[in-house]
C-alpha angles and dihedrals in degrees: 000000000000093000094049085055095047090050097057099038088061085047097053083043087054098043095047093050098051088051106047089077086243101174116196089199097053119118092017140123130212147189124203103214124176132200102273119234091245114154094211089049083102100126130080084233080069096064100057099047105100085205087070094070133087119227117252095188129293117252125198113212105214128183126279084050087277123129152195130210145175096269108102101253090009098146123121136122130274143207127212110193127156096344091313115119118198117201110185120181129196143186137163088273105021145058129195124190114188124173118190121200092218140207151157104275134232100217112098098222090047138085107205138356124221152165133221110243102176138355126186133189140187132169125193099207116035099191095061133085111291107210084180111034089084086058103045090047095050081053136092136173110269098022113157122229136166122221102223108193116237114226115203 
């Protein structure tokens, strides 16, 4: 009887947490910083300086699982489920898909690791002025990036 409690007890706890909207990225802020292609980034030390990685771009995670970043025009909405993050931007002329594999990372001045495992564009009008072209070309699948939280 008391594992049958305990059960559904854990299952009303689950379910009401996945339903109350609770948002872990909500209210933070994020760089996406990459390992820089430093030649004198040989040691392991290296690796672990968060000095040593380029900025991506920084992303604010706002309620409503919609987001800003520092992309001109780099707003759009995201979903978090079962450690993918979707990131789709979205302008008059231009839409980004990217999709994170994401982790806990190992690094002790990031959040969470991840790797791009797939990124999509498309832009309606090609001769005008692209705010996400520049992203989606410095990108690969499988690029690693860390998500170093921004204090204020």
């Amino acid at each position: 009887m008391k594992k049958r409690f305990i059960l559904i007890s854990l299952f009303l706890v689950l379910l009401l947490s996945a339903c109350n909207g609770n948002d872990e990225l909500a209210g933070k802020t994020f760089k996406l910083g990459y390992p820089s292609l430093d030649p004198n980034m040989s040691t392991e030390g290296d690796a672990d300086d968060p000095d040593k990685y380029a900025s991506l771009l920084t992303v604010e995670f706002l309620d409503g699982n919609t987001f800003t970043s520092s992309i001109q025009n780099g707003e759009g909405t995201y979903e978090l489920n079962d450690n993918v993050l979707l990131l789709h931007f979205k302008n008059d002329n231009e839409i980004l898909k990217l999709s994170f594999k994401v982790k806990e990372s190992e690094k002790e001045f990031s959040t969470y690791a991840a790797e791009i495992s797939d990124a999509d564009f498309e832009m309606t009008n090609t001769d005008a002025v692209s705010h996400f072209k520049n992203l989606f070309s410095a990108l690969n699948n499988d690029t690693y990036v860390e998500f170093i939280e921004v204090k204020e």
